[in-house]
PyMOL CGO cylinders between C-alpha atoms (Angstrom):
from pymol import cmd
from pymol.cgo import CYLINDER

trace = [
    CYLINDER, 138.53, 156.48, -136.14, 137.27, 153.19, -137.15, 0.3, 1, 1, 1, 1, 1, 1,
    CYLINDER, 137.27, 153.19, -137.15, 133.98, 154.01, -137.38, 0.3, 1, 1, 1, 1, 1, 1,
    CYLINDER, 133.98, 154.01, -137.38, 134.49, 156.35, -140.30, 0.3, 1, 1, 1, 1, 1, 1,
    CYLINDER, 134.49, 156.35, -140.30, 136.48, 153.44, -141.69, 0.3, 1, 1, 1, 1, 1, 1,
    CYLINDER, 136.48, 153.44, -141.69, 133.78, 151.13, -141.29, 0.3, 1, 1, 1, 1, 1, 1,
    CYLINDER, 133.78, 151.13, -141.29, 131.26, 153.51, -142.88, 0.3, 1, 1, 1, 1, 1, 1,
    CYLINDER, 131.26, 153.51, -142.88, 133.53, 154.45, -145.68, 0.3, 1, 1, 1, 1, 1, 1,
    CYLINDER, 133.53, 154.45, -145.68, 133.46, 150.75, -146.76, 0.3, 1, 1, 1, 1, 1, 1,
    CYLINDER, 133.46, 150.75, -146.76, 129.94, 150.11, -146.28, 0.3, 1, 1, 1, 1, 1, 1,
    CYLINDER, 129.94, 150.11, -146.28, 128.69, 153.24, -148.12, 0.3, 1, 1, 1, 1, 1, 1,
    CYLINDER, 128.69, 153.24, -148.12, 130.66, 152.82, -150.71, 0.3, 1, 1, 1, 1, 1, 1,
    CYLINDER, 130.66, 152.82, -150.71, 129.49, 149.44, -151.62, 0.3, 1, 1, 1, 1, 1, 1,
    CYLINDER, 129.49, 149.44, -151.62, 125.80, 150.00, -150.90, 0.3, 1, 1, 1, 1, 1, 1,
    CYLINDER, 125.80, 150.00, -150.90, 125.95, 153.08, -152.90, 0.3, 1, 1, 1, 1, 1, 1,
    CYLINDER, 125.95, 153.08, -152.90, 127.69, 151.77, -155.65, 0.3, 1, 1, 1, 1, 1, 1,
    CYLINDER, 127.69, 151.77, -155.65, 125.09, 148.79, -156.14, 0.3, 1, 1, 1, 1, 1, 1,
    CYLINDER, 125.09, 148.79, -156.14, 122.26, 151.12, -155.62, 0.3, 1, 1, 1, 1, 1, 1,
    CYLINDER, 122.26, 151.12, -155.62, 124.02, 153.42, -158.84, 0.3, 1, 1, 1, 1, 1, 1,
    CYLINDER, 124.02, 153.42, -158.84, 124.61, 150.22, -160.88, 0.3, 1, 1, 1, 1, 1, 1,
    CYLINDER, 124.61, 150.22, -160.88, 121.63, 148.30, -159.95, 0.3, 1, 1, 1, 1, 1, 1,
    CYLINDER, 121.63, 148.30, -159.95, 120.16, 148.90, -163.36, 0.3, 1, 1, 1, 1, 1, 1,
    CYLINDER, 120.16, 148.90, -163.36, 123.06, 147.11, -164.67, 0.3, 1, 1, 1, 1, 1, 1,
    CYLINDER, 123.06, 147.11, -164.67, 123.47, 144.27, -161.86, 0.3, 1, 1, 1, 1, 1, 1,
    CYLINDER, 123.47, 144.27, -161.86, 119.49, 143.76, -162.66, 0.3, 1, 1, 1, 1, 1, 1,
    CYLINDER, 119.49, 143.76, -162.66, 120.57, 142.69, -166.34, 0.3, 1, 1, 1, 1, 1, 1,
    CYLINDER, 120.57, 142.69, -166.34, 123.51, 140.37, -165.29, 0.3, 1, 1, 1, 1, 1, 1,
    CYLINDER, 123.51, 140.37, -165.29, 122.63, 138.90, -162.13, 0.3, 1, 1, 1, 1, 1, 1,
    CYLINDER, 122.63, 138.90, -162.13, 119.63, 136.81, -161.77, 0.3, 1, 1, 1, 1, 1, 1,
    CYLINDER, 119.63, 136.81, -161.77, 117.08, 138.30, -158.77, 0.3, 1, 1, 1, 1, 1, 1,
    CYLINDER, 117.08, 138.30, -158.77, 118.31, 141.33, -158.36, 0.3, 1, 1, 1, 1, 1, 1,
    CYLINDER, 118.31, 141.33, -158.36, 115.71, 143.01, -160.40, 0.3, 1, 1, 1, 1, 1, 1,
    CYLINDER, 115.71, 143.01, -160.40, 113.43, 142.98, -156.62, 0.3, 1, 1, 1, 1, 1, 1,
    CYLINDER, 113.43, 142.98, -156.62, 116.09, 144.52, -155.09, 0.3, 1, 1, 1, 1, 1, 1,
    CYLINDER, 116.09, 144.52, -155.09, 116.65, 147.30, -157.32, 0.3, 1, 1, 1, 1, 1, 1,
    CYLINDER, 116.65, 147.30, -157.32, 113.13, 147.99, -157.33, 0.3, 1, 1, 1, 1, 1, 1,
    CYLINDER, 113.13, 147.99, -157.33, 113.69, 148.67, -153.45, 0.3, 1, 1, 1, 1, 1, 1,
    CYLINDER, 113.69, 148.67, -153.45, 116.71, 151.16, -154.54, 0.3, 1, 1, 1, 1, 1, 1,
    CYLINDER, 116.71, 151.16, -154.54, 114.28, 153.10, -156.78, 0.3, 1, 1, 1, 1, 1, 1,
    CYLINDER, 114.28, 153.10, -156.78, 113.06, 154.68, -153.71, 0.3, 1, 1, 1, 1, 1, 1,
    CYLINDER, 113.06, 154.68, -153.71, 113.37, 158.43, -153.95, 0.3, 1, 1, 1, 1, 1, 1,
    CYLINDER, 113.37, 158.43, -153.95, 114.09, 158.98, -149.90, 0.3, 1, 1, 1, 1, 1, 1,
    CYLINDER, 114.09, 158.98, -149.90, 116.31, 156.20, -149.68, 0.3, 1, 1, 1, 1, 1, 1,
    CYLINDER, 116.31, 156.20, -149.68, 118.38, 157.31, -152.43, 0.3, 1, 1, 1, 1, 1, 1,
    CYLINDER, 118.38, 157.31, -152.43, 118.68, 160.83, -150.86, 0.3, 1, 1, 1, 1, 1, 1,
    CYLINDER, 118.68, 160.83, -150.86, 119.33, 159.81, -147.51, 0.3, 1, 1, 1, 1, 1, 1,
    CYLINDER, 119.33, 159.81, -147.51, 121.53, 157.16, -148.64, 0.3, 1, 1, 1, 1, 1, 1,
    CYLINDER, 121.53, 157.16, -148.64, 123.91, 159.56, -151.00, 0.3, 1, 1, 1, 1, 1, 1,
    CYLINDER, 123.91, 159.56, -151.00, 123.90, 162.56, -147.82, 0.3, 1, 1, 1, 1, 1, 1,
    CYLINDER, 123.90, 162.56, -147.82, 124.94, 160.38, -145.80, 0.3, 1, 1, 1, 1, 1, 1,
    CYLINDER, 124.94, 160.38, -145.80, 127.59, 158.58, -148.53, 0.3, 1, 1, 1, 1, 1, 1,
    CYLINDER, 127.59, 158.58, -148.53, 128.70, 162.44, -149.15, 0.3, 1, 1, 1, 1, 1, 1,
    CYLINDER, 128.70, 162.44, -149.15, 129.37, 163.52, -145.42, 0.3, 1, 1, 1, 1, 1, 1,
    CYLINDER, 129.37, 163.52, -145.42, 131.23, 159.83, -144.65, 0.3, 1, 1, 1, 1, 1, 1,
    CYLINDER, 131.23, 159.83, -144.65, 133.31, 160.65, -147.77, 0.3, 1, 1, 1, 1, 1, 1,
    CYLINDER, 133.31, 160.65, -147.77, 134.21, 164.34, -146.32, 0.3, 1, 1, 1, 1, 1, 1,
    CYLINDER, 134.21, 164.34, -146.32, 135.05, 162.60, -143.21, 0.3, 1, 1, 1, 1, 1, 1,
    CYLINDER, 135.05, 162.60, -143.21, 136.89, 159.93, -144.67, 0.3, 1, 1, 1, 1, 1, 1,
    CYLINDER, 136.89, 159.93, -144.67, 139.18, 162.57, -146.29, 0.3, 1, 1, 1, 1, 1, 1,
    CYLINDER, 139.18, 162.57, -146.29, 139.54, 164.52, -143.15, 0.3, 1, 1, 1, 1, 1, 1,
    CYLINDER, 139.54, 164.52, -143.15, 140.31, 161.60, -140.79, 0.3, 1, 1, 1, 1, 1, 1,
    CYLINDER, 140.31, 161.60, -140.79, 143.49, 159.82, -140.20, 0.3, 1, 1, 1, 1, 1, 1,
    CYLINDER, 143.49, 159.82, -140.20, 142.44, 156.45, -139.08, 0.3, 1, 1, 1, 1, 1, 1,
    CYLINDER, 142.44, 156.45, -139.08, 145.01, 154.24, -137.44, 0.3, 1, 1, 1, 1, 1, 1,
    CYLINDER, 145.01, 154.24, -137.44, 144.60, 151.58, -140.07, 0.3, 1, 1, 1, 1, 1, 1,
    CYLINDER, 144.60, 151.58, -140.07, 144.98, 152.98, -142.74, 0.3, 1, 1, 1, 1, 1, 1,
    CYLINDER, 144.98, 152.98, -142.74, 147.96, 155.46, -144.15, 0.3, 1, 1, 1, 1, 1, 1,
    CYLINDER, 147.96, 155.46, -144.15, 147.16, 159.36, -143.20, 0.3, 1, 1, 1, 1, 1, 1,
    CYLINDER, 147.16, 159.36, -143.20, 145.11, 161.16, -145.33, 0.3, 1, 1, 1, 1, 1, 1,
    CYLINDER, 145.11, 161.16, -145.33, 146.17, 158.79, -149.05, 0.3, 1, 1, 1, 1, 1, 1,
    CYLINDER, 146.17, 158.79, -149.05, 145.22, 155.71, -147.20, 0.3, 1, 1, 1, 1, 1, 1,
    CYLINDER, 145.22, 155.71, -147.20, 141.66, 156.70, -147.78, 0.3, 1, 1, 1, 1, 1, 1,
    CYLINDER, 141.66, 156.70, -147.78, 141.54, 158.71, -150.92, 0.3, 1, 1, 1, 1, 1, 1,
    CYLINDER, 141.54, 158.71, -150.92, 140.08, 156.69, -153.32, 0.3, 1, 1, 1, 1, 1, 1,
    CYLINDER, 140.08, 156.69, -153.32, 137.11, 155.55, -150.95, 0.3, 1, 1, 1, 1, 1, 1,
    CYLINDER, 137.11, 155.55, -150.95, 136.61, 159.22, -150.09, 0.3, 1, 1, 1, 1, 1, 1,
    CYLINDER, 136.61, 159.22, -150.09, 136.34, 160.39, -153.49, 0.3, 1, 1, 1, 1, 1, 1,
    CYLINDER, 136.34, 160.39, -153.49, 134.36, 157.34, -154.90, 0.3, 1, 1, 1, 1, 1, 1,
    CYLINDER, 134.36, 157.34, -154.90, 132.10, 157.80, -151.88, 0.3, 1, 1, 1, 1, 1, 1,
    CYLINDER, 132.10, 157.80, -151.88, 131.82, 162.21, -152.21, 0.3, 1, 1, 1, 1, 1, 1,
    CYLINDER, 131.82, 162.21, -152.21, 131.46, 161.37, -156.42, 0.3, 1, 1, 1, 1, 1, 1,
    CYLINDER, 131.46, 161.37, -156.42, 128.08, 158.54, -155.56, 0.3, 1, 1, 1, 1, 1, 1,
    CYLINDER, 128.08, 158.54, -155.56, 127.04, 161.34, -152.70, 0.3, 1, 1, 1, 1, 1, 1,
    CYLINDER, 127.04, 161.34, -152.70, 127.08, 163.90, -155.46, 0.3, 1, 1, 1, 1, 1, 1,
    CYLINDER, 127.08, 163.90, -155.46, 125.28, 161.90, -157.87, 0.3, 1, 1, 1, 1, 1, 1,
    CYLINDER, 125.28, 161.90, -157.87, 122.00, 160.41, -155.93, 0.3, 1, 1, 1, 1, 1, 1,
    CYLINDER, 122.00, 160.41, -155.93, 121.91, 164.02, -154.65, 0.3, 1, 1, 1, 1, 1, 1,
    CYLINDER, 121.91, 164.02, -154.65, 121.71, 165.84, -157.87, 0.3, 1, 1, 1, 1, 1, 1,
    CYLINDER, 121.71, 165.84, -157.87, 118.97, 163.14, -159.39, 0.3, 1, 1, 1, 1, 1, 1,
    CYLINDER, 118.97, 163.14, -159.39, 117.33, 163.89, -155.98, 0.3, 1, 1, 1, 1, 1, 1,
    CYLINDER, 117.33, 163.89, -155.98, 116.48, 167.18, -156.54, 0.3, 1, 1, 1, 1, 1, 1,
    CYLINDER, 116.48, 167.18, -156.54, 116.81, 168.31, -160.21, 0.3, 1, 1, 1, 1, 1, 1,
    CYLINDER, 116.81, 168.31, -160.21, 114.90, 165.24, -161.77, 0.3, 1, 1, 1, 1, 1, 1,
    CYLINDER, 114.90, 165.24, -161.77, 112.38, 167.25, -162.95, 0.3, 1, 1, 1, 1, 1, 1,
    CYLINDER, 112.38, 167.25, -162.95, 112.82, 169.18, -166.34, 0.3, 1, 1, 1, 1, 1, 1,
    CYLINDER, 112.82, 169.18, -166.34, 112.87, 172.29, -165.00, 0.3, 1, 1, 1, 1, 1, 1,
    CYLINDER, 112.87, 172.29, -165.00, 115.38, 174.55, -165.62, 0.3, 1, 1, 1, 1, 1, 1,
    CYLINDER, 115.38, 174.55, -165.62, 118.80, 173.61, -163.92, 0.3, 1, 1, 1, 1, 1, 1,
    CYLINDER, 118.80, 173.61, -163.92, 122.48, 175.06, -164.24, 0.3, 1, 1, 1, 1, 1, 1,
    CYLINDER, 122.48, 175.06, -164.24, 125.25, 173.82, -166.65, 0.3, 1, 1, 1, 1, 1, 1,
    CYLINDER, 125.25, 173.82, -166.65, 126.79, 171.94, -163.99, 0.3, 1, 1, 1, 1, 1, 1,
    CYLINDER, 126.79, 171.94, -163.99, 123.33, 170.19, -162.94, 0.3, 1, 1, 1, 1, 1, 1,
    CYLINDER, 123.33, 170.19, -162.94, 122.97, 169.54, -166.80, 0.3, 1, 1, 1, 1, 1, 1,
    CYLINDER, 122.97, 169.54, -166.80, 126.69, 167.90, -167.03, 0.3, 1, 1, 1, 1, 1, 1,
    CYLINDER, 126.69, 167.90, -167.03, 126.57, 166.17, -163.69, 0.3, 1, 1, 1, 1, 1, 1,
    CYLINDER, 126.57, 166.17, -163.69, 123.50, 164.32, -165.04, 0.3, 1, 1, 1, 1, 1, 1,
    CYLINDER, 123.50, 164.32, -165.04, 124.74, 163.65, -168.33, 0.3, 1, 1, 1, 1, 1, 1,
    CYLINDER, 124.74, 163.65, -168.33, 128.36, 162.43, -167.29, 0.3, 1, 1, 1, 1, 1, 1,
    CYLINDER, 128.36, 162.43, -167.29, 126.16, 160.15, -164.70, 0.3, 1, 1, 1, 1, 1, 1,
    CYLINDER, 126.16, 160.15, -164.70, 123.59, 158.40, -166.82, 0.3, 1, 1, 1, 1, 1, 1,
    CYLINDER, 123.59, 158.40, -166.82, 126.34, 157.76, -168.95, 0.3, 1, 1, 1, 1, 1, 1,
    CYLINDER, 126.34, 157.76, -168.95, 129.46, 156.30, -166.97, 0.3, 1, 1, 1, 1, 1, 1,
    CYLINDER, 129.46, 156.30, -166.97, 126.94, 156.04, -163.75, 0.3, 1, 1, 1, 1, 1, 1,
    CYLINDER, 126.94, 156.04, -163.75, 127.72, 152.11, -163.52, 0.3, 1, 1, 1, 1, 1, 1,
    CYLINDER, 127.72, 152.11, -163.52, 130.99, 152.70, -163.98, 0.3, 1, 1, 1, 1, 1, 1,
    CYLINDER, 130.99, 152.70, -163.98, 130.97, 154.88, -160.91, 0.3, 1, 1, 1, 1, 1, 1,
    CYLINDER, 130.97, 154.88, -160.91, 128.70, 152.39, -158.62, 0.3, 1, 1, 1, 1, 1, 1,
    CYLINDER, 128.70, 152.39, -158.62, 131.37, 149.60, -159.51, 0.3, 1, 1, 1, 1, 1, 1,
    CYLINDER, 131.37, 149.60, -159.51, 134.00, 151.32, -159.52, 0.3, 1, 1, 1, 1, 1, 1,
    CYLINDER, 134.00, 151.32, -159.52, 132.74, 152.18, -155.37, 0.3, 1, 1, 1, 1, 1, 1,
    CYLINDER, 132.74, 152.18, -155.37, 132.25, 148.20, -154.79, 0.3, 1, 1, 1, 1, 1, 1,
    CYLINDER, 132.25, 148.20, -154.79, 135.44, 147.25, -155.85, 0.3, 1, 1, 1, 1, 1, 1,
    CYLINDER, 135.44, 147.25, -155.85, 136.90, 150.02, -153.71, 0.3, 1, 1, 1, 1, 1, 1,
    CYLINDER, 136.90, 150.02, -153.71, 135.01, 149.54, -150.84, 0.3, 1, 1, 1, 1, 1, 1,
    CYLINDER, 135.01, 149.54, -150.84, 135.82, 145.84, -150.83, 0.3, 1, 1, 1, 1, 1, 1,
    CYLINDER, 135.82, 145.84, -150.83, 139.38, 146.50, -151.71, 0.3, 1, 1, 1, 1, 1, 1,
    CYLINDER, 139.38, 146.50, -151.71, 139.60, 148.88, -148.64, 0.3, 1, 1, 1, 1, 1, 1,
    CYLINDER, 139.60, 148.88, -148.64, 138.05, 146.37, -146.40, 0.3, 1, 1, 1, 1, 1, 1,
    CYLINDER, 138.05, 146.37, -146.40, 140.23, 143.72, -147.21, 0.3, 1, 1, 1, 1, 1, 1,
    CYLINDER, 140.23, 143.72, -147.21, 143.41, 145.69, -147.73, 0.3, 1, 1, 1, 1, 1, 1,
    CYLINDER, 143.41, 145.69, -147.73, 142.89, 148.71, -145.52, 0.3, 1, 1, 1, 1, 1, 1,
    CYLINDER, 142.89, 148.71, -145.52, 146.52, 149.72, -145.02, 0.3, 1, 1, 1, 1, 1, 1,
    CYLINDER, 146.52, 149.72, -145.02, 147.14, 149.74, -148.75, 0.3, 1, 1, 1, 1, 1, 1,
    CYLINDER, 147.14, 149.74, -148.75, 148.47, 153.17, -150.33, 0.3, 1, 1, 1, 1, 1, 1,
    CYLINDER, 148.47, 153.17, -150.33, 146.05, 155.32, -152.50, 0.3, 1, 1, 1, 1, 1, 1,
    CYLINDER, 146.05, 155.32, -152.50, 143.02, 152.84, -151.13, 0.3, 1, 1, 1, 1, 1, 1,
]
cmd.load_cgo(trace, "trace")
């Protein structure tokens, strides 16, 4: 369906500048007002459900443009990986007592966390502009 394609590509690239908008705020001039916009606890946890469940689908569906099922592997996982993440900081960013995977989601995320929200840009426009490419 190209609907799931269509939301594959644009969750992965608002997610991924909402992750690495601390780190687009340094380099790019303005974007400091926006980020303060992504800071927004509901938004983020709407934002990565609904960047989780696309993902799922994405994995699931066999869209007609792209390849079945490795056509849209990368997106999916990018997208299910930034789901995960604005989920977790959802609701265990409190210091309260969390799991070891909790703990090491967090940790693996604050450090290579703009690596993951570029890393979903440059797939999502990749995929957009290239959807029938193999492995994206």
């Amino acid at each position: 369906m190209l609907q799931i394609y269509f939301l594959t590509v644009l969750t992965n690239i608002i997610t991924g500048l909402t992750i690495a908008a601390p780190f687009l705020s340094t380099k790019i001039e303005g974007f400091q007002q926006i980020t303060e916009k992504m800071e927004n606890r509901n938004y983020r946890v709407i934002l990565g459900s609904v960047t989780l469940i696309t993902g799922l689908f994405a994995l699931l569906n066999h869209s007609t443009v792209s390849m079945a099922i490795l056509g849209d592997l990368i997106p999916a996982i990018t997208a299910m990986a930034m789901g995960v993440v604005l989920i977790v900081f959802y609701f265990f960013s409190d210091d309260e007592e969390t799991s070891k995977v909790v703990k090491s989601i967090k940790e693996v995320s604050e450090k290579y966390g703009n690596i993951l929200g570029i890393t979903g840009i440059i797939a999502g426009i990749i995929h957009f502009i290239i959807p029938t490419a193999l492995f994206l």
